[in-house]
ZADO-1210 file (C-alpha; in nm, 4 decimals, padded with zeros to 6 digits):
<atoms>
<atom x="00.1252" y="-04.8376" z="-03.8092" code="UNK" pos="1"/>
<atom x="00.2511" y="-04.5313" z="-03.9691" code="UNK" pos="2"/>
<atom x="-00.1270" y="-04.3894" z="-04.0466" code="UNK" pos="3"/>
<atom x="-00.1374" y="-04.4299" z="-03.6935" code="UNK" pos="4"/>
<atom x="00.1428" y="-04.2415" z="-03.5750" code="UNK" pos="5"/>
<atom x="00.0691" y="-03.9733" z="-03.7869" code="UNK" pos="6"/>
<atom x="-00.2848" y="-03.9378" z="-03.6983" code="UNK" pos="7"/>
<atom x="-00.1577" y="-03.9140" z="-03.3645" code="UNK" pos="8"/>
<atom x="00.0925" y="-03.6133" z="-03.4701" code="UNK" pos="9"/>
<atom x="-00.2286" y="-03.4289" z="-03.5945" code="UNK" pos="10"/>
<atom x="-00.4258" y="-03.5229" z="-03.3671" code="UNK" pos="11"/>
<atom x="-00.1757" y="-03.3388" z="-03.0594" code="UNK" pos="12"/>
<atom x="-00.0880" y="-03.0618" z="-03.3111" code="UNK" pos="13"/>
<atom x="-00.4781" y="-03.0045" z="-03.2861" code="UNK" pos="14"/>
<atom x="-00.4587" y="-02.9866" z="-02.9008" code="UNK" pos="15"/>
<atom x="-00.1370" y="-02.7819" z="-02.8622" code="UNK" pos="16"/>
<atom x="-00.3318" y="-02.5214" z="-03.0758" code="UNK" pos="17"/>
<atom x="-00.6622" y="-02.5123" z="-02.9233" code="UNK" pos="18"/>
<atom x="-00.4522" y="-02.4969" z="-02.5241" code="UNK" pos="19"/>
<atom x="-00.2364" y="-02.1985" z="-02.6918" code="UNK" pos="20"/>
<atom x="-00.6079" y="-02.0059" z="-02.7882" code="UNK" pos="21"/>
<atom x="-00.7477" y="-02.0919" z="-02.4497" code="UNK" pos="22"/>
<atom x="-00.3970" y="-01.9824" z="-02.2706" code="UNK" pos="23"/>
<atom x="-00.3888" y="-01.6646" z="-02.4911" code="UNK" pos="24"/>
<atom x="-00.7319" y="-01.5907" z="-02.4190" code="UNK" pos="25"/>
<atom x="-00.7625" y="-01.6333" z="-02.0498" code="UNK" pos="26"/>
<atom x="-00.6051" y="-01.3467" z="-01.8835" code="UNK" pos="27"/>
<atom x="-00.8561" y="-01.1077" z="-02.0609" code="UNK" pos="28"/>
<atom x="-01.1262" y="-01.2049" z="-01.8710" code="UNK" pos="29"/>
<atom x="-00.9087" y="-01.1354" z="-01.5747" code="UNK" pos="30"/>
<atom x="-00.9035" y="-00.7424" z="-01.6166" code="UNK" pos="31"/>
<atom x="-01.0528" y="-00.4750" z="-01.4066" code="UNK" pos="32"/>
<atom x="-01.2002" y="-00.2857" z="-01.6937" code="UNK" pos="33"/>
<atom x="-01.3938" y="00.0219" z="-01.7033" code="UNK" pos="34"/>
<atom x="-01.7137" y="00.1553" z="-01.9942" code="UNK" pos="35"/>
<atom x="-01.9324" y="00.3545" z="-02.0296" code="UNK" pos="36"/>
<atom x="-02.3134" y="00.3283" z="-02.0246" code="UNK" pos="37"/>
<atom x="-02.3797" y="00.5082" z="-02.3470" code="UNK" pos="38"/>
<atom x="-02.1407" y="00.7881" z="-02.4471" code="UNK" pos="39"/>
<atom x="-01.8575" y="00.9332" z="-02.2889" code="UNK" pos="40"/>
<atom x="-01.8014" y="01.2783" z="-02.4759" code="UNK" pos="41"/>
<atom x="-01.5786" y="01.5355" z="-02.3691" code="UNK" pos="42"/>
<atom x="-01.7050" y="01.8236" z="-02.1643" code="UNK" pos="43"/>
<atom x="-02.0005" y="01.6124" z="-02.0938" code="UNK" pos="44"/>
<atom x="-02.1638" y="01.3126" z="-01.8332" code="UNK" pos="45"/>
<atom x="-02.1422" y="00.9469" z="-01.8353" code="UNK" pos="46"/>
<atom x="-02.2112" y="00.6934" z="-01.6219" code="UNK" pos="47"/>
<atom x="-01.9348" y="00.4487" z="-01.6243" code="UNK" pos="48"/>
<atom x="-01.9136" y="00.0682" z="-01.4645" code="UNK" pos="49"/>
<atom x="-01.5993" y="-00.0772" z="-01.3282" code="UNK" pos="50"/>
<atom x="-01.6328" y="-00.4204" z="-01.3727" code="UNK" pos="51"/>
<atom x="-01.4239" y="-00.6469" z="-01.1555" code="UNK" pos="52"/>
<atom x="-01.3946" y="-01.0547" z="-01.2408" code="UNK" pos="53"/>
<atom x="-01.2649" y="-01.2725" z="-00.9622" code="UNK" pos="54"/>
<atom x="-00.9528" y="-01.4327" z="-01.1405" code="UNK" pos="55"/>
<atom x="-00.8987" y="-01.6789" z="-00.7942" code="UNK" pos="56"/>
<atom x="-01.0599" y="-01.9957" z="-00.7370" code="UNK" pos="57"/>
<atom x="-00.9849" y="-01.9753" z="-00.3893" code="UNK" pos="58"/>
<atom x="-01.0215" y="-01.6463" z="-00.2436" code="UNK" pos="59"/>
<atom x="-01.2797" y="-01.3564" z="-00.2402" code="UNK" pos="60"/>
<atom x="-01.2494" y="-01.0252" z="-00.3944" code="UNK" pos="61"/>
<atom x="-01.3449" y="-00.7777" z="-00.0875" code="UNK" pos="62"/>
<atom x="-01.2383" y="-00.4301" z="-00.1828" code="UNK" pos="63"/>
<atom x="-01.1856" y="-00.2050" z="-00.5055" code="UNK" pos="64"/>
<atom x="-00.9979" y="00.1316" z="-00.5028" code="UNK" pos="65"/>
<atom x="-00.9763" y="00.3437" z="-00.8070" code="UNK" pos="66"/>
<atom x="-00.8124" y="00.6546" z="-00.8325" code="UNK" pos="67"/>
<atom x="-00.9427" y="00.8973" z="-01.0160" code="UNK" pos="68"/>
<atom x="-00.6552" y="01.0917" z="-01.2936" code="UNK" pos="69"/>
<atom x="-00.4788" y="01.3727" z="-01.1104" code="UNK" pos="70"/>
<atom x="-00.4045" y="01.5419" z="-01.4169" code="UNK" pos="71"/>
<atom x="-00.7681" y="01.5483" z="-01.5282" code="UNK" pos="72"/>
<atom x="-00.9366" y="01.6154" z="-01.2025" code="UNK" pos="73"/>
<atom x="-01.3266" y="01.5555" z="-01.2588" code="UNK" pos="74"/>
<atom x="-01.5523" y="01.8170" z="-01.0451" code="UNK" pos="75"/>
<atom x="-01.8118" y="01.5400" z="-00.9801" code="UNK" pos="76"/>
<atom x="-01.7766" y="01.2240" z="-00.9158" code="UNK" pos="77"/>
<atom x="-02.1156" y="01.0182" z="-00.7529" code="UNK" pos="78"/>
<atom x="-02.0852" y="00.6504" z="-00.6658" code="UNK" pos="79"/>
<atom x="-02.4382" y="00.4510" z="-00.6735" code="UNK" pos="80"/>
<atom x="-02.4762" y="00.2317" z="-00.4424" code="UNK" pos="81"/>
<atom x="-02.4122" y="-00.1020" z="-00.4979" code="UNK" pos="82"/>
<atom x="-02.5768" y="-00.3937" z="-00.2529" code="UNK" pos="83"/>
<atom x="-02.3640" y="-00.5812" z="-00.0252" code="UNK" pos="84"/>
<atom x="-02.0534" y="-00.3017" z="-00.0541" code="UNK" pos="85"/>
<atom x="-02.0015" y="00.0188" z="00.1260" code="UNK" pos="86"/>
<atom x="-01.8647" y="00.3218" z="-00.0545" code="UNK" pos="87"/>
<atom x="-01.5859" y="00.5587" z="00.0836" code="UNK" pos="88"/>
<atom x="-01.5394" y="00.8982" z="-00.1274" code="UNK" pos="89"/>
<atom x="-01.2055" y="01.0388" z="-00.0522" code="UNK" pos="90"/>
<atom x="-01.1576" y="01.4499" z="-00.1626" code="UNK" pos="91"/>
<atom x="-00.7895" y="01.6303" z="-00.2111" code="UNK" pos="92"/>
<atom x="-00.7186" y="01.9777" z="-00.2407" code="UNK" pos="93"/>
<atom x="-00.6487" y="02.0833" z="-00.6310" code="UNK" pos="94"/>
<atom x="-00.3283" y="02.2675" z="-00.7625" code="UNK" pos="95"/>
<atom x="-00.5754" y="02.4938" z="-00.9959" code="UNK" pos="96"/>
<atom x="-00.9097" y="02.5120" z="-00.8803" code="UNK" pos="97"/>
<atom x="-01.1894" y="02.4170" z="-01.1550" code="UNK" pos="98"/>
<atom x="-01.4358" y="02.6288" z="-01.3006" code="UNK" pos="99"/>
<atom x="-01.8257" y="02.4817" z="-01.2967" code="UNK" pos="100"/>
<atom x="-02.0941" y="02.6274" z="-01.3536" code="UNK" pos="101"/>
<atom x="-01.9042" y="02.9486" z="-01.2953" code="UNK" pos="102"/>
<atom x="-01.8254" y="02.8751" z="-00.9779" code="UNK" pos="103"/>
<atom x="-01.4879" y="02.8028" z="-00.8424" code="UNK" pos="104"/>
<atom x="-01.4263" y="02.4578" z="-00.7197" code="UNK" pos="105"/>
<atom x="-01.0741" y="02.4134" z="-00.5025" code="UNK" pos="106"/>
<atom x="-01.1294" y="02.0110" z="-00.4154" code="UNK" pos="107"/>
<atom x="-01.2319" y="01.7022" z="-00.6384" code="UNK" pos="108"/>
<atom x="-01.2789" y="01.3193" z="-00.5805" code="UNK" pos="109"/>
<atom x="-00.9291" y="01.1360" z="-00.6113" code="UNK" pos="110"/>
<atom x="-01.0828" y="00.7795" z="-00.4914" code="UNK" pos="111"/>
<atom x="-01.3607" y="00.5990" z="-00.4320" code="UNK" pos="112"/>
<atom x="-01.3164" y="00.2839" z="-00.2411" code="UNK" pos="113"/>
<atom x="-01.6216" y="-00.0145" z="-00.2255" code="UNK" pos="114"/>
<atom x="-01.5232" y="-00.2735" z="00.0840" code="UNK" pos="115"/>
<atom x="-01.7289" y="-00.5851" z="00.0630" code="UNK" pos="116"/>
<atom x="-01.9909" y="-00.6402" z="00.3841" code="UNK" pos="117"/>
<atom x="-01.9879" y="-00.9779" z="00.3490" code="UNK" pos="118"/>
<atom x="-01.7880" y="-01.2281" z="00.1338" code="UNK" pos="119"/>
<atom x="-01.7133" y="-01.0183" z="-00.1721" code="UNK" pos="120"/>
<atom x="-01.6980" y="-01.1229" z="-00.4935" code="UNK" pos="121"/>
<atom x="-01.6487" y="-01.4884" z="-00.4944" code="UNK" pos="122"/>
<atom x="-01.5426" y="-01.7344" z="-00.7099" code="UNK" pos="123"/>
<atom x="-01.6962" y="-01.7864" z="-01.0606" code="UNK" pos="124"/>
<atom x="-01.8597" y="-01.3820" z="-01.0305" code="UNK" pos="125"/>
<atom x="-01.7654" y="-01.0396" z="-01.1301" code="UNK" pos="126"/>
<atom x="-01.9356" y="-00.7286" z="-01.0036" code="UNK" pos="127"/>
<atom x="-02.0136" y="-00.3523" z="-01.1664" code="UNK" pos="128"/>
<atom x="-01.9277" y="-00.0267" z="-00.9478" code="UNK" pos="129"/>
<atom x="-02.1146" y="00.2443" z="-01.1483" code="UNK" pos="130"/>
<atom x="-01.9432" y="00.5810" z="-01.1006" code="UNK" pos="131"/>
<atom x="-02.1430" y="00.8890" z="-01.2489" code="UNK" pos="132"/>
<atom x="-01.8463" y="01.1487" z="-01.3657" code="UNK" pos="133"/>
<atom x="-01.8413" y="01.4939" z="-01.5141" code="UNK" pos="134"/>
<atom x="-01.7809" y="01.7131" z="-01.6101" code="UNK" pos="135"/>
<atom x="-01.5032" y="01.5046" z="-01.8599" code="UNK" pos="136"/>
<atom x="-01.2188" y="01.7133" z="-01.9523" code="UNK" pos="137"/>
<atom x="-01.2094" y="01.8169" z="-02.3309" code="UNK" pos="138"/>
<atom x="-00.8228" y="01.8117" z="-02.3925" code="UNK" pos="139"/>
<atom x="-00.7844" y="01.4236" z="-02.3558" code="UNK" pos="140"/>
<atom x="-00.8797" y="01.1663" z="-02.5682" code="UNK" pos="141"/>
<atom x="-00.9083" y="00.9153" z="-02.2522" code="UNK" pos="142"/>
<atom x="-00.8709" y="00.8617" z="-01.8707" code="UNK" pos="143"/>
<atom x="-00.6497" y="00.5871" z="-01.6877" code="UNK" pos="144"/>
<atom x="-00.8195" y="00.4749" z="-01.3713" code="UNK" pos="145"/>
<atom x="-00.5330" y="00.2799" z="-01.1218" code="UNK" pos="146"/>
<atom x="-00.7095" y="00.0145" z="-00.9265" code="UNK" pos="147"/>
<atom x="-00.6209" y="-00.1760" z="-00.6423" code="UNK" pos="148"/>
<atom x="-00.8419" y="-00.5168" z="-00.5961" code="UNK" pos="149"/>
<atom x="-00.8217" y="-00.6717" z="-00.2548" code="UNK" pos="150"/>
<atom x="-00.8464" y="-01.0675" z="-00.1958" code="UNK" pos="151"/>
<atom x="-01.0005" y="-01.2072" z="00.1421" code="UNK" pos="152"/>
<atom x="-00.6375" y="-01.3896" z="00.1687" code="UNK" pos="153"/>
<atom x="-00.5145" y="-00.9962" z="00.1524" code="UNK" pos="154"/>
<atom x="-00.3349" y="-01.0437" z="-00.1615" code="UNK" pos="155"/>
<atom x="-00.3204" y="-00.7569" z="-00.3800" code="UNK" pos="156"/>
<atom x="-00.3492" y="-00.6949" z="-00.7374" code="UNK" pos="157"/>
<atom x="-00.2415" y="-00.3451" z="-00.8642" code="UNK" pos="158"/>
<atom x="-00.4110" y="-00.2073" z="-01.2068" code="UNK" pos="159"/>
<atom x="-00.1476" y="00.0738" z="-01.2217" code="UNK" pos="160"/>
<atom x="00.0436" y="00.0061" z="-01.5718" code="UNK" pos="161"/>
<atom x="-00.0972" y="00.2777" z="-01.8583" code="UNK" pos="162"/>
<atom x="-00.1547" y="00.0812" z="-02.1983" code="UNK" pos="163"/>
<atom x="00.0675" y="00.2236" z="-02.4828" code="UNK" pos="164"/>
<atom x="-00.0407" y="00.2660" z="-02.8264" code="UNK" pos="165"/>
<atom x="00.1681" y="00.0455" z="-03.0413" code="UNK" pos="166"/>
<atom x="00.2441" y="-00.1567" z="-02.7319" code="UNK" pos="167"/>
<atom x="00.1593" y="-00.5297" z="-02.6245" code="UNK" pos="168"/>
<atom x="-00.0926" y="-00.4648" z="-02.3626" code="UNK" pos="169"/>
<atom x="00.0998" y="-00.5079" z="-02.0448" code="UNK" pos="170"/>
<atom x="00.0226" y="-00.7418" z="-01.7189" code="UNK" pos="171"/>
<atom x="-00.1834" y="-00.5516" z="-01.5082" code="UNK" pos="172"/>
<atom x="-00.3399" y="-00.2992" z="-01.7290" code="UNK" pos="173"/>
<atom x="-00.5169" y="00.0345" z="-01.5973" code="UNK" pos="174"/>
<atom x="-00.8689" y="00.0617" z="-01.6351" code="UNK" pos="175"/>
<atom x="-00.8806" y="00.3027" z="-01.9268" code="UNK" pos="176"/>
<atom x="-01.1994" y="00.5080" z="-02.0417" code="UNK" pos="177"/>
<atom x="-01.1947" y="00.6265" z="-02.4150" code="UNK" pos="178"/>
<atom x="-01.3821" y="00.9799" z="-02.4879" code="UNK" pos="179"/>
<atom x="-01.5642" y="00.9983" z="-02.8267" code="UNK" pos="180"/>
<atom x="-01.5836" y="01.3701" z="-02.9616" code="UNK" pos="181"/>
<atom x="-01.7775" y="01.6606" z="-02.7619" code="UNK" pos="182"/>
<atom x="-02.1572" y="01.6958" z="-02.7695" code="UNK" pos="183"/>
<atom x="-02.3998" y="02.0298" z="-02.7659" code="UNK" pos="184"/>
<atom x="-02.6250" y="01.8746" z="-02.5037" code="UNK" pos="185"/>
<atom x="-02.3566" y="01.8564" z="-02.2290" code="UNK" pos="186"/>
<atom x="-02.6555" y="01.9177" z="-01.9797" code="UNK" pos="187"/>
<atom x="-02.8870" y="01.6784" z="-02.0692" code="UNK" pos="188"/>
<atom x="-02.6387" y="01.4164" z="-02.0454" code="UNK" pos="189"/>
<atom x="-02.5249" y="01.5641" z="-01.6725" code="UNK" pos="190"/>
<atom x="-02.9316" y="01.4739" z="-01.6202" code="UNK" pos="191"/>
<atom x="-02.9321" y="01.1705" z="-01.7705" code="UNK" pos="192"/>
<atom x="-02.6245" y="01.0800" z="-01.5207" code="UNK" pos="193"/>
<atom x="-02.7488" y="01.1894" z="-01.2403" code="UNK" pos="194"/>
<atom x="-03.1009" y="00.9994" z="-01.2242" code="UNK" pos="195"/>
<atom x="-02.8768" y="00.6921" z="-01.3072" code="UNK" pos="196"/>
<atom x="-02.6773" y="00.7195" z="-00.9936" code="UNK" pos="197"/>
<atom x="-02.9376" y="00.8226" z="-00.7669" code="UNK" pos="198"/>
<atom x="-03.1564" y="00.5132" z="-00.8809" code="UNK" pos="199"/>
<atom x="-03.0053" y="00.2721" z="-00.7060" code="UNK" pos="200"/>
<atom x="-03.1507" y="00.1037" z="-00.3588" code="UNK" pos="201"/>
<atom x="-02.9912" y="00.1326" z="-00.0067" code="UNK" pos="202"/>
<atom x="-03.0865" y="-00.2092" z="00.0636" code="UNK" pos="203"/>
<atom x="-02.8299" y="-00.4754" z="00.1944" code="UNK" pos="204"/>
<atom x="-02.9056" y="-00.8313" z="00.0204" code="UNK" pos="205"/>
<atom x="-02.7057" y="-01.1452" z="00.1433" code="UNK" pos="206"/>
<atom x="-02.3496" y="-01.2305" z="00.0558" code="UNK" pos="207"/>
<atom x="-02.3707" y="-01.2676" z="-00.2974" code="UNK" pos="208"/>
<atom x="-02.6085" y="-01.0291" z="-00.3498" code="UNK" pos="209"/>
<atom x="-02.5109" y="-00.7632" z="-00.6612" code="UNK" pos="210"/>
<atom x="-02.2867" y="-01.0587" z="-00.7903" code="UNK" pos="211"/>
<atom x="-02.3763" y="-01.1253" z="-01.1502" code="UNK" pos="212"/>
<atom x="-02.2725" y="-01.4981" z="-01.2602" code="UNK" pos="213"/>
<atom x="-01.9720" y="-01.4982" z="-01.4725" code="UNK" pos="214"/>
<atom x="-02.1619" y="-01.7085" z="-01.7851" code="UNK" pos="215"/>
<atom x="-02.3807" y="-01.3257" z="-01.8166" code="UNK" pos="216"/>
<atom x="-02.4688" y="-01.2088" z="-02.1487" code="UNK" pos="217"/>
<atom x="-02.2206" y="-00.8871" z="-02.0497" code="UNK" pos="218"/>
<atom x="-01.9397" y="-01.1647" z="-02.0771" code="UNK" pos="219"/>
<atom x="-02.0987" y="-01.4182" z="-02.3360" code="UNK" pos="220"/>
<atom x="-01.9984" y="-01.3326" z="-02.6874" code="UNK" pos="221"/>
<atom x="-01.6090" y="-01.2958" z="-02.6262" code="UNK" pos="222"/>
<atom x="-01.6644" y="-01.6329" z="-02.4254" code="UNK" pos="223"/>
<atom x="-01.8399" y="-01.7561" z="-02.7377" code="UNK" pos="224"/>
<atom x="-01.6275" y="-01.6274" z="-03.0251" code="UNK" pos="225"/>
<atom x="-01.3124" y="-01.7848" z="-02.7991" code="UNK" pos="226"/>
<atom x="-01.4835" y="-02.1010" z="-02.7745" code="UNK" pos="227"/>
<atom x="-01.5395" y="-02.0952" z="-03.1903" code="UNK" pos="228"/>
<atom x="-01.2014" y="-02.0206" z="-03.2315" code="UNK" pos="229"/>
<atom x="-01.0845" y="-02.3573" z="-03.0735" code="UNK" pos="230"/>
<atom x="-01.3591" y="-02.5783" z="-03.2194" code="UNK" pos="231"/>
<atom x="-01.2370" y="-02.4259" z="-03.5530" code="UNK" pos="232"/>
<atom x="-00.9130" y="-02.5456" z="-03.5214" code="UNK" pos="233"/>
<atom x="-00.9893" y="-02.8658" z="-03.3484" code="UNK" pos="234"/>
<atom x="-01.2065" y="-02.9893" z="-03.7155" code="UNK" pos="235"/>
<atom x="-00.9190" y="-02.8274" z="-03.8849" code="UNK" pos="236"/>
<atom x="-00.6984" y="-03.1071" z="-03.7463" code="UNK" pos="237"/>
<atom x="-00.9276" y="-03.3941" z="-03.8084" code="UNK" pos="238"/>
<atom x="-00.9924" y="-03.2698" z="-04.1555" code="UNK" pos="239"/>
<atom x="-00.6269" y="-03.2295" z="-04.2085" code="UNK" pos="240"/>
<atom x="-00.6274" y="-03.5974" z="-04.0619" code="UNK" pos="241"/>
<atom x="-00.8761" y="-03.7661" z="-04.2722" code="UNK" pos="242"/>
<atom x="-00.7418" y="-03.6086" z="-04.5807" code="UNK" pos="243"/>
<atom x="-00.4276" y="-03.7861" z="-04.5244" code="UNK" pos="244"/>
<atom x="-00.5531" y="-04.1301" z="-04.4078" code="UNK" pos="245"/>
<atom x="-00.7881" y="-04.1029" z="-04.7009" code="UNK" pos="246"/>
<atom x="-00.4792" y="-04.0618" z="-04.9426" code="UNK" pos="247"/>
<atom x="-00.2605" y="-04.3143" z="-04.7832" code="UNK" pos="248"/>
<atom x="-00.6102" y="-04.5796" z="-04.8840" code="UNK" pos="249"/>
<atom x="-00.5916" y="-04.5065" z="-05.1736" code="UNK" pos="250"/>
<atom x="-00.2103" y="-04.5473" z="-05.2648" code="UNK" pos="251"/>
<atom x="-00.2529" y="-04.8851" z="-05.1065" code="UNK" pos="252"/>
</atoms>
């Protein structure tokens, strides 16, 4: 009777562990996160994807706003089109006008909003908004992005709180885009970013069109080291287990 009971102990100390990885580890994939295809280097190009998860198992996402850092205002900014979403630019007057090319530039993007044509992003999916930007400002070593994601129930969720270094990451993190260190080929990368964004097709597909399934290999090895992580500690338990049950034998 008492090998049983404290096979049992184990046995639930096992689960409460593995539930406290899983609990840990779920809000990450919950994020609206933003990277780079390739290198982001100050003063140069990138392309970068916002990628947006649908965190609700009973509503659709339906529109993403990001806002674009006023204190690093970014003289480009080209959305490519994604299927299945329209794309609203919107442009403010500047402070201090930018310098590009040496011309003088007295407006930049400050948002770019995508609104669903059909269902959104449902259930299970996550989508990518590429955003072609340059060029990046050279006296930052990164750029907070607030976003706003929209639910077909009209809920929304506000990406607006700026990560701290030293910090616990907090709730509802900003979408945050790290800059490695400046580059001599500033306009072949504005090339290279360019073709990128203009690649894309006009072409409307159905509703779930553009979705990409949330088991993709984009999301697979964080979903696979997790899953490790718990079946380590699961045998843990049972090893812990049989070690003791094996001992009590053999003082009988």
């Amino acid at each position: 009777m008492q090998v049983s009971r404290t096979t049992t102990r184990i046995a639930a100390a096992g689960a409460v562990a593995a539930t406290a990885v899983l609990a840990l580890s779920a809000p990450a994939f919950a994020h609206v996160t933003v990277q780079p295809e390739g290198a982001a280097a100050k003063g140069g190009y990138a392309v970068v994807d916002f990628k947006v998860p649908n965190e609700r198992d009973n509503a659709s996402t339906t529109k993403l706003e990001v806002n674009l850092p006023a204190d690093h205002p970014i003289a480009s900014v080209m959305p490519q089109p994604v299927p299945g979403w329209s794309v609203k630019v919107t442009k403010s007057k500047l402070d201090k006008p930018l310098t590009m090319h040496g011309e003088k530039i007295a407006e930049a993007v400050t948002k770019v909003t995508w609104t669903a044509d059909g269902k959104g992003i449902q259930p299970g999916y996550f989508q990518k908004f590429p955003l072609s930007l340059g060029a990046l400002p050279e006296d930052t070593d990164q750029l907070v992005f607030k976003a706003l994601q929209t639910y077909s129930d009209k809920d929304v969720v506000r990406w607006i709180e700026v990560p701290q270094k030293g910090e616990d990451e907090p709730e509802n993190p900003a979408p945050t885009l790290e800059l490695t260190a400046a580059t001599d080929d500033h306009h072949g990368t504005q090339a290279a970013a360019s073709g990128t964004a203009g690649a894309a097709s006009d072409d409307k597909g159905d509703d779930k069109t553009g979705q990409t399934a949330a088991s993709d290999k984009s999301g697979g090895s964080d979903t696979t080291a997790r899953v490790l992580g718990v079946v380590g500690i699961v045998v843990g338990a049972a090893g812990i287990g049989y070690g003791v049950l094996a001992g009590r034998r053999r003082t009988a």
